[in-house]
BAMAR-763799 format. One record per residue: residue number from 0; residue in one letter; y, z, x of N, C-alpha, C in turn. Coordinates in steps of 0.2 Angstrom, whole numbers. Layout:
<pts>
PT  num  residuo  nnorth    nup  neast  canorth   caup  caeast  cnorth    cup  ceast
PT  NUM        A       Y      Z      X        Y      Z       X       Y      Z      X
...
</pts>
This chain:
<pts>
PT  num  residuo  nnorth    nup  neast  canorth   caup  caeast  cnorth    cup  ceast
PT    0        X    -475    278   -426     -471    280    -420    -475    279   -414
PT    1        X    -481    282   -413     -485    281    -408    -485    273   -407
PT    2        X    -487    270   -412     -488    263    -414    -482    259   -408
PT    3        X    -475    261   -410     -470    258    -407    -467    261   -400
PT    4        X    -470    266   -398     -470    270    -393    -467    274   -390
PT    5        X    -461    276   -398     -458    283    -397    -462    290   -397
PT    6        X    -467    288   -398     -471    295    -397    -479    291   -393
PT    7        X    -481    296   -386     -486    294    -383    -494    293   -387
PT    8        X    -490    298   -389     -498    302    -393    -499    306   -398
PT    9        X    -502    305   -404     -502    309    -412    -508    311   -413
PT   10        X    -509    315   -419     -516    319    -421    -513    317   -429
PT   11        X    -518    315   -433     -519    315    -441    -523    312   -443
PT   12        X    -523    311   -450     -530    310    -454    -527    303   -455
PT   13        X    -533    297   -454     -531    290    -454    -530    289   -462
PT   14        X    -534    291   -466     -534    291    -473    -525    290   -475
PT   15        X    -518    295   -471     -514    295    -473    -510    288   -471
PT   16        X    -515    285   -469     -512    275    -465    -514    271   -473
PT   17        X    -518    274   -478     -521    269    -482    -517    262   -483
PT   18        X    -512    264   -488     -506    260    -489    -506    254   -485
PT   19        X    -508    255   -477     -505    250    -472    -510    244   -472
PT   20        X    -516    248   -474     -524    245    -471    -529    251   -473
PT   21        X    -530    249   -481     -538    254    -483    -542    255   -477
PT   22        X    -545    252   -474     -551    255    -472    -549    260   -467
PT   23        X    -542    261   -465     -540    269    -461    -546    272   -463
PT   24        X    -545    273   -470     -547    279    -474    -554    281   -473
PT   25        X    -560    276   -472     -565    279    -471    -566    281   -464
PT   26        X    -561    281   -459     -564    285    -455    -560    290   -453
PT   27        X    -558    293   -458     -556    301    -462    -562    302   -467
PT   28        X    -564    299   -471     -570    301    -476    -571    299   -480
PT   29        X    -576    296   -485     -575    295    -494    -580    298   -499
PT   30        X    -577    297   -504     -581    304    -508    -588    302   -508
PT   31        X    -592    306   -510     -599    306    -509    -604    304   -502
PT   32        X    -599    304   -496     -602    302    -489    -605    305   -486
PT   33        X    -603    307   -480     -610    310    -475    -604    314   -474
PT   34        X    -611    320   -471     -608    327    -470    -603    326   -465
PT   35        X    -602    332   -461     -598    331    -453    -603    329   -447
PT   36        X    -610    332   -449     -613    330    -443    -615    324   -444
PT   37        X    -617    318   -450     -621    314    -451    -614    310   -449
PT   38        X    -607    311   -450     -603    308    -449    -601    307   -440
PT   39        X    -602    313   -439     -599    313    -430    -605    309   -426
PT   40        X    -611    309   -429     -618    306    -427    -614    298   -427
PT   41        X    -613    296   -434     -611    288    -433    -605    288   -431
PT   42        X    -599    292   -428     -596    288    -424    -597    287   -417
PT   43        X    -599    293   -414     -602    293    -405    -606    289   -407
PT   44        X    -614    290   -410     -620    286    -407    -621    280   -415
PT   45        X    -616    280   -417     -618    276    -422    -616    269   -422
PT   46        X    -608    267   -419     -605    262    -420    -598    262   -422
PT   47        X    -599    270   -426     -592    270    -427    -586    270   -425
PT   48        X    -585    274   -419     -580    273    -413    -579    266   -413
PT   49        X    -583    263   -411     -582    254    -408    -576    253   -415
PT   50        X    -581    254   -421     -578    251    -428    -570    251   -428
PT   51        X    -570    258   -427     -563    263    -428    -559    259   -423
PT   52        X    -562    259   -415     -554    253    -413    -554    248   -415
PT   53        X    -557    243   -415     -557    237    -420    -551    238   -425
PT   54        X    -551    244   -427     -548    242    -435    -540    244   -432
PT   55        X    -539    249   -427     -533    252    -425    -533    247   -417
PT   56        X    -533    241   -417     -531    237    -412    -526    234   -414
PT   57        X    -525    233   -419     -520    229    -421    -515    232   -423
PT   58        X    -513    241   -422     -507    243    -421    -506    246   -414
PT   59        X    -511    244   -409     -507    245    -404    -507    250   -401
PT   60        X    -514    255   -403     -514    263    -402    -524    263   -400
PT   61        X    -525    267   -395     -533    269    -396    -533    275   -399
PT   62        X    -539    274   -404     -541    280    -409    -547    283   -407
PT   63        X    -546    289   -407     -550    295    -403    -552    301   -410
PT   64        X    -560    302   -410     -561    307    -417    -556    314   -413
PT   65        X    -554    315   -420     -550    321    -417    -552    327   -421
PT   66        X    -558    329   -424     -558    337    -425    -561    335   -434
PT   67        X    -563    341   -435     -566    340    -445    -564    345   -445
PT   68        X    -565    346   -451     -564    351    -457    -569    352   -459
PT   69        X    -576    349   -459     -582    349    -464    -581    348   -468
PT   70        X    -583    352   -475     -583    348    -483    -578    349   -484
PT   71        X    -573    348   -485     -567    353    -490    -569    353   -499
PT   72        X    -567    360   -499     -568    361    -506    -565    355   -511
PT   73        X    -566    357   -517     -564    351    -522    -557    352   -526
PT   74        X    -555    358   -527     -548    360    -526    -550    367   -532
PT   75        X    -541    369   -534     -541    375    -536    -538    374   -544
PT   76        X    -542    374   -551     -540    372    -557    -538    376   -559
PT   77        X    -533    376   -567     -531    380    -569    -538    383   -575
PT   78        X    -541    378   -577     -546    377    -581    -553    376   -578
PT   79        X    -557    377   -583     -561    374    -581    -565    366   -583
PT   80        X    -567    363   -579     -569    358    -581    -576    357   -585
PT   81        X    -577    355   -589     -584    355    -593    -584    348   -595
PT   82        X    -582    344   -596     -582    337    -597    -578    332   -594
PT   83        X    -579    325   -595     -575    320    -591    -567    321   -596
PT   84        X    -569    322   -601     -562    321    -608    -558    330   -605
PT   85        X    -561    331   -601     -554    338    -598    -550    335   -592
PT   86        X    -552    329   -588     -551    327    -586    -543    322   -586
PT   87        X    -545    320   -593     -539    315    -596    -531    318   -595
PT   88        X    -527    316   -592     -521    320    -594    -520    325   -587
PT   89        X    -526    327   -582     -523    332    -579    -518    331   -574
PT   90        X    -515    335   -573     -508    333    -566    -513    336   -560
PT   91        X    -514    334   -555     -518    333    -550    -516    332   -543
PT   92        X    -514    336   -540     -513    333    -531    -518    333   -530
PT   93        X    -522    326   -527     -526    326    -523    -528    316   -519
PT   94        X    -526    318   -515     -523    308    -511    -530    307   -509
PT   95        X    -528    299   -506     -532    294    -505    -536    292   -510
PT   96        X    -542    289   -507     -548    287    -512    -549    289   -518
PT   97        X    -550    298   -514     -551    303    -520    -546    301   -526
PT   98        X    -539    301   -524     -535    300    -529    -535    295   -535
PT   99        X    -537    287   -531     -539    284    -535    -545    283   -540
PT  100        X    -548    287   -536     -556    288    -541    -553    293   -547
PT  101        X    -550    298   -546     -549    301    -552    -543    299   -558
PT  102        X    -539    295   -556     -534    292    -559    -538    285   -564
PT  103        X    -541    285   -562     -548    281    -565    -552    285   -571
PT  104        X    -550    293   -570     -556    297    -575    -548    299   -579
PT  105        X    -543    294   -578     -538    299    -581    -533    304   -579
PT  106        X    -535    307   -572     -528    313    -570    -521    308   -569
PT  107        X    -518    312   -569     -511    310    -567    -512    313   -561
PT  108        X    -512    308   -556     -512    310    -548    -506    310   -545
PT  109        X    -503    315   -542     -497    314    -541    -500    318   -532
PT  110        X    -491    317   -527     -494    319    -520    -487    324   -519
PT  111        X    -487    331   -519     -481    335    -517    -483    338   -511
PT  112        X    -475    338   -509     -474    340    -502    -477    346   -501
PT  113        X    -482    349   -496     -485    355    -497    -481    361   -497
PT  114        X    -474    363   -495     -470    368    -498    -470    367   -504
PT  115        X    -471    362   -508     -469    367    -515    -476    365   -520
PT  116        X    -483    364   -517     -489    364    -520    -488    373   -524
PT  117        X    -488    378   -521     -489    384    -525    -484    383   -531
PT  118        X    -478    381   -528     -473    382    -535    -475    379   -540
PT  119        X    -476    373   -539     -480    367    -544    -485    370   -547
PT  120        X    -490    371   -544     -495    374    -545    -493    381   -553
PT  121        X    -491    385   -549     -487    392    -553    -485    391   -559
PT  122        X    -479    385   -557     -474    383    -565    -478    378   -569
PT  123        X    -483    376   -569     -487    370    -571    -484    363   -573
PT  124        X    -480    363   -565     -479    355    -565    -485    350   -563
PT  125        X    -490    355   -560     -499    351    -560    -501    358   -560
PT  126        X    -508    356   -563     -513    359    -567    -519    359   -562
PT  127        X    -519    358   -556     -525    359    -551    -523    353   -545
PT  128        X    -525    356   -541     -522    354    -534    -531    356   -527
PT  129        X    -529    349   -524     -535    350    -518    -531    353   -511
PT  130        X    -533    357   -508     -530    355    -501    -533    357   -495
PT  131        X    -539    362   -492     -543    362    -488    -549    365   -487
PT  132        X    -549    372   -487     -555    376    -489    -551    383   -488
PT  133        X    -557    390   -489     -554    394    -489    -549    397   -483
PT  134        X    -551    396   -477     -547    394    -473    -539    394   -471
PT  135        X    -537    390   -474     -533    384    -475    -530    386   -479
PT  136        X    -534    386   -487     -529    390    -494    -527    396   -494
PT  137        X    -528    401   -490     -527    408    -492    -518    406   -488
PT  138        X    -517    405   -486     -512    405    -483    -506    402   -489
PT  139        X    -509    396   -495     -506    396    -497    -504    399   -505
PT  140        X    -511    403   -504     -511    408    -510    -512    407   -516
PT  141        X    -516    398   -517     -517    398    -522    -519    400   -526
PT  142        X    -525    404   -523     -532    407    -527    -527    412   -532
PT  143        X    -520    414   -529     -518    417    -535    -516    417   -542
PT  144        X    -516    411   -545     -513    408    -549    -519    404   -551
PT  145        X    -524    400   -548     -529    394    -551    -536    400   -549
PT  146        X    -539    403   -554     -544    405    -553    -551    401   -552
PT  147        X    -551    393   -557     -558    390    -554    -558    385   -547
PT  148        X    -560    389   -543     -563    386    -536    -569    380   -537
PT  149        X    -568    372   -538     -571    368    -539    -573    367   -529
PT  150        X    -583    369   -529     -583    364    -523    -585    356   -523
PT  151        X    -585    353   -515     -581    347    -512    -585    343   -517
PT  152        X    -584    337   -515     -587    329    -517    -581    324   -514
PT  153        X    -578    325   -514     -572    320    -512    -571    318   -504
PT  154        X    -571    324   -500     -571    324    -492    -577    325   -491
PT  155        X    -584    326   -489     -588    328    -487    -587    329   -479
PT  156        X    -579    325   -476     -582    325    -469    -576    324   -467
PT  157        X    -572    328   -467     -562    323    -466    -562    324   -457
PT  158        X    -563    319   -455     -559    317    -449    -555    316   -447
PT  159        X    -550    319   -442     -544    319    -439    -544    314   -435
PT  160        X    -537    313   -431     -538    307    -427    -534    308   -420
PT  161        X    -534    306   -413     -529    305    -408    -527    300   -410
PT  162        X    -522    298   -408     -518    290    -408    -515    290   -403
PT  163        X    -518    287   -396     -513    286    -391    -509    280   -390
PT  164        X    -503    277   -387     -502    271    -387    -504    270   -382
PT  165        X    -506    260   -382     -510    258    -378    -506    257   -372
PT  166        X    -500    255   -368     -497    255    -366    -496    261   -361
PT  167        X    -497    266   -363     -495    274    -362    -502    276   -358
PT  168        X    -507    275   -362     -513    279    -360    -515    272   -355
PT  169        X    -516    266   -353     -516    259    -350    -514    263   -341
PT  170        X    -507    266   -341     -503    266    -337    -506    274   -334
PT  171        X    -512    277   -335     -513    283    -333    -517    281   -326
PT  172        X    -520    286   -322     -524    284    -318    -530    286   -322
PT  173        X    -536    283   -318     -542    283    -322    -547    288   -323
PT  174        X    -542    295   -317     -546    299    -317    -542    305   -325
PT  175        X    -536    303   -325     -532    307    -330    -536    303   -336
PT  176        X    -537    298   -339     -538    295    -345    -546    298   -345
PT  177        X    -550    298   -341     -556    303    -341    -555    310   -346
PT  178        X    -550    314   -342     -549    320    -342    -545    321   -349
PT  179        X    -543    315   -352     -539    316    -360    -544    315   -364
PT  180        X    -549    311   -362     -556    309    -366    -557    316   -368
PT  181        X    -561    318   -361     -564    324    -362    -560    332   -365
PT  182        X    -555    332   -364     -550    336    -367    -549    333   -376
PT  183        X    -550    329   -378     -548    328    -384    -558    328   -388
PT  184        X    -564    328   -382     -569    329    -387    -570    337   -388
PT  185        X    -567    340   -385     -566    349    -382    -563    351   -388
PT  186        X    -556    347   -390     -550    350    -394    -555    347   -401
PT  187        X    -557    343   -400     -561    341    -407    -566    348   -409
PT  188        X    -571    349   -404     -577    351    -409    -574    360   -409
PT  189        X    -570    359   -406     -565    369    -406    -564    368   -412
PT  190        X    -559    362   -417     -556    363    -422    -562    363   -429
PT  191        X    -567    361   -428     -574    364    -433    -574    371   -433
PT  192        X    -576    373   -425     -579    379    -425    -573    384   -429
PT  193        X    -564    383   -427     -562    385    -428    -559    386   -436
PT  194        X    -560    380   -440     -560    380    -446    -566    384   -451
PT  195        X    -572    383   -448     -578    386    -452    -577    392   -451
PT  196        X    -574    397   -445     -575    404    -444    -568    406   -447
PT  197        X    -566    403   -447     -557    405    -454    -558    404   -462
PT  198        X    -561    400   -464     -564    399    -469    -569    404   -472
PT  199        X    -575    406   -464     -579    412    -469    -575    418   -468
PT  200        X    -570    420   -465     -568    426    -466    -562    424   -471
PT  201        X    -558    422   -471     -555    419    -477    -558    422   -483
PT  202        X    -562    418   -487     -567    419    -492    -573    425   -493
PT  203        X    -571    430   -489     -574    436    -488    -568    441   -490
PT  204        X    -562    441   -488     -558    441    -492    -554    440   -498
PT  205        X    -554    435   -500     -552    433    -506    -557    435   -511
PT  206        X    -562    434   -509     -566    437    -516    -567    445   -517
PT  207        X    -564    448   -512     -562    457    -513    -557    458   -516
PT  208        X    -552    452   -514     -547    454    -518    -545    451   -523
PT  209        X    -548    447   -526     -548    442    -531    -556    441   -534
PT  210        X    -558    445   -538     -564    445    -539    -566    441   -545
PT  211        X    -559    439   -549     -560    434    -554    -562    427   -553
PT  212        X    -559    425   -545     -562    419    -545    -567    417   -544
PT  213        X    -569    411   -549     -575    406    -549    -576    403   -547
PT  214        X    -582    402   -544     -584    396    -539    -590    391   -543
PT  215        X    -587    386   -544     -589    382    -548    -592    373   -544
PT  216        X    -597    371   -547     -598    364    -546    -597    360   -552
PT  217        X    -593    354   -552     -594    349    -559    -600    347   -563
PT  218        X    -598    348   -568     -606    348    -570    -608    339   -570
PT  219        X    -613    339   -572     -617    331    -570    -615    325   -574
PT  220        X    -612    326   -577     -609    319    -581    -603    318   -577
PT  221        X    -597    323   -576     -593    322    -571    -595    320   -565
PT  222        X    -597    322   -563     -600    320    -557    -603    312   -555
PT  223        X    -607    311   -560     -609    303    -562    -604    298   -562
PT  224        X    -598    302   -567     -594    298    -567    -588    296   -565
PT  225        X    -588    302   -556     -585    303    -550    -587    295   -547
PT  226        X    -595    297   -547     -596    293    -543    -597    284   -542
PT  227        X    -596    285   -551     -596    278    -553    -589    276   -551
PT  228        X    -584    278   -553     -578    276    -552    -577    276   -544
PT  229        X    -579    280   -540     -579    280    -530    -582    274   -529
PT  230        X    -588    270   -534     -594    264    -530    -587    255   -533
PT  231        X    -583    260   -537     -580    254    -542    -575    253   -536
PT  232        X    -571    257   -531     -564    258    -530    -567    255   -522
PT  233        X    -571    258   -521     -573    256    -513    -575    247   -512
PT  234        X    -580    246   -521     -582    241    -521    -577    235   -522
PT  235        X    -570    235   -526     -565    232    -527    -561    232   -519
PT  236        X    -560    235   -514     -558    234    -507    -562    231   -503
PT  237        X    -569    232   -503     -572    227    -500    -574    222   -501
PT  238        X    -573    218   -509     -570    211    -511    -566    208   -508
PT  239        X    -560    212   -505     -555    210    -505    -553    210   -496
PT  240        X    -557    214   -494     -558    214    -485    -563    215   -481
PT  241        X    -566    209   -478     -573    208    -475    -572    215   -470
PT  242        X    -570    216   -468     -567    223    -460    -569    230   -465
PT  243        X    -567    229   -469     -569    237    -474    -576    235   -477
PT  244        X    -577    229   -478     -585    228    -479    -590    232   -474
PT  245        X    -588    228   -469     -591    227    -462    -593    236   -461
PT  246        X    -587    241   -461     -588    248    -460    -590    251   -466
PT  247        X    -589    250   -471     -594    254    -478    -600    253   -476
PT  248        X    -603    247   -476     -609    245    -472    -613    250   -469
PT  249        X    -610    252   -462     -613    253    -457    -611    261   -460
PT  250        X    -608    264   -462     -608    270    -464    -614    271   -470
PT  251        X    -616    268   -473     -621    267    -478    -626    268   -477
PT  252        X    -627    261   -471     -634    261    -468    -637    266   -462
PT  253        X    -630    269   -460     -632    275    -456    -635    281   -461
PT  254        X    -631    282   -465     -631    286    -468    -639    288   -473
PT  255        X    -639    284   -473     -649    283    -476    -651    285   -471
PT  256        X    -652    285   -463     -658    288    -459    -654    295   -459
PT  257        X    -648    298   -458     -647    304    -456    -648    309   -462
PT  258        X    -645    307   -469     -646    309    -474    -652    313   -477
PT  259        X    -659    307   -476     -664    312    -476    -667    317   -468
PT  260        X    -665    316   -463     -666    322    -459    -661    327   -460
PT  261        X    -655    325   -466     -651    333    -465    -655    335   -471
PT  262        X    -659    335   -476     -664    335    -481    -667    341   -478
PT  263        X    -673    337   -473     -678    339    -468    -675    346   -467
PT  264        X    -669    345   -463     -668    350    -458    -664    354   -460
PT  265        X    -656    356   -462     -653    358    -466    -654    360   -473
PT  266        X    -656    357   -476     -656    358    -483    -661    361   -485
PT  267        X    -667    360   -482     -674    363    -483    -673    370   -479
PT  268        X    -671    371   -475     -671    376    -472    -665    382   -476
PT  269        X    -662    379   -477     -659    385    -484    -662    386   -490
PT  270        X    -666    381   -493     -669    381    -500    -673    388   -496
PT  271        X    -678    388   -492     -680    392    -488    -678    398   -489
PT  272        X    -672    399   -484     -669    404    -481    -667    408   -488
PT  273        X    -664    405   -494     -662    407    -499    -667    411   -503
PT  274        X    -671    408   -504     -679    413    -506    -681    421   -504
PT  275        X    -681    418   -498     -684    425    -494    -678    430   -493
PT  276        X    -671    427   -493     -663    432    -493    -663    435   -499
PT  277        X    -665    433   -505     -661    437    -511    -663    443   -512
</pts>
């Protein structure tokens, strides 16, 4: 709608354009990728931004990073997972990429409208469902019915989007397209701050009042086998489109310098931090 110019201006996750043109989707996320900082690092100072309009010029819209979520957990199972063969059979909300990598290990991936994930969920028409972090899910009350809390691998960095139309934003003066830029980097890094600070009181909650649930990681075969089917599913699109080549690439190759300074700096500093806290 933006595209054709019933609407000036939209906010969403590109990943939901897959269908139209895969490579949307990585700049929304893909499993096993770089955090939010290493991601927001490559689209302002990395290339990425340039990449992202490139790929959204051809519907006619300038794309603007609109806001993260940082990791999102891995979703809310009925069960727990202990192998890739628990895997086989599951019913499963969880889109994009991720969806196809798992549909690969066997779920039965399906996408329900989010009013009736809990019911679904509840009457076991699906057996585990992903959808943002604590945050986000207490609202929808999973944690009451799915007590193993898998964390993330699938988003590690979900970006959101503006989509202006080009025609709309063109016709502005140059000091208002200014003031939109800079209003949409404001509304972006608010929606971080504002999801990480809901999410820790969220989950300061919910585990007072649900003291059952598990917070769990996949164990390492699973995991392996995440990531092999992720290298397969990416690597069969970028056979198939130089353009999504071209951006895997340059998320890859960034991701190797920033990856070992979030090592450095992040990671080490908790291994740290976590010693001397307990």
């Amino acid at each position: 709608m933006t595209k054709g110019g019933q609407y000036e201006m939209g906010h969403t996750a590109s990943y939901y354009w897959k269908g139209k043109d895969a490579t949307t989707a990585i700049f929304t996320t893909v499993p096993f990728g770089m955090t939010m900082a290493e991601q927001e690092a490559w689209l302002f100072y990395g290339g990425g931004n340039e990449l992202m309009q490139k790929c959204y010029d051809k519907f006619n819209v300038y794309a603007f990073a609109g806001g993260n979520t940082g990791v999102q957990m891995g979703g809310w199972f009925k069960k727990e997972i202990k192998s890739v063969d628990d895997l086989k059979g599951l019913k499963m909300r969880i889109p994009s990429v991720a969806g196809e990598v798992f549909a690969k290990l066997g779920v039965n991936v399906t996408n329900i409208a989010p009013g009736e994930l809990y019911t679904s969920l509840d009457r076991g028409t699906i057996d585990a469902l992903e959808w943002v972090g604590p945050g986000m899910d207490i609202k929808m009350g999973f944690h009451k019915i799915a007590p193993y809390y898998y964390a993330g691998w699938h988003e590690p960095a979900s970006d959101m989007q503006f989509l202006i139309n080009k025609k709309a934003f063109d016709a502005l003066p140059p000091e208002y397209q200014a003031a939109l830029k800079t209003a949409i980097v404001a509304a972006s890094a608010d929606m971080f701050y504002d999801n990480f600070a809901q999410s820790a009181e969220a989950w300061s909650n919910m585990k007072k009042e649900f003291p059952n649930i598990k917070v769990m990681t996949f164990p390492e075969p699973v995991l392996m086998a995440m990531k092999k089917a992720t290298d397969e599913v990416l690597g069969d699109y970028a056979a198939k489109d130089p353009f999504f080549k071209e951006v895997l690439e340059s998320q890859k190759a960034f991701m190797v310098k920033a990856r070992e300074w979030t090592k450095m700096s992040e990671f080490y500093y908790l291994q740290q931090s976590e010693k001397i806290n307990k």
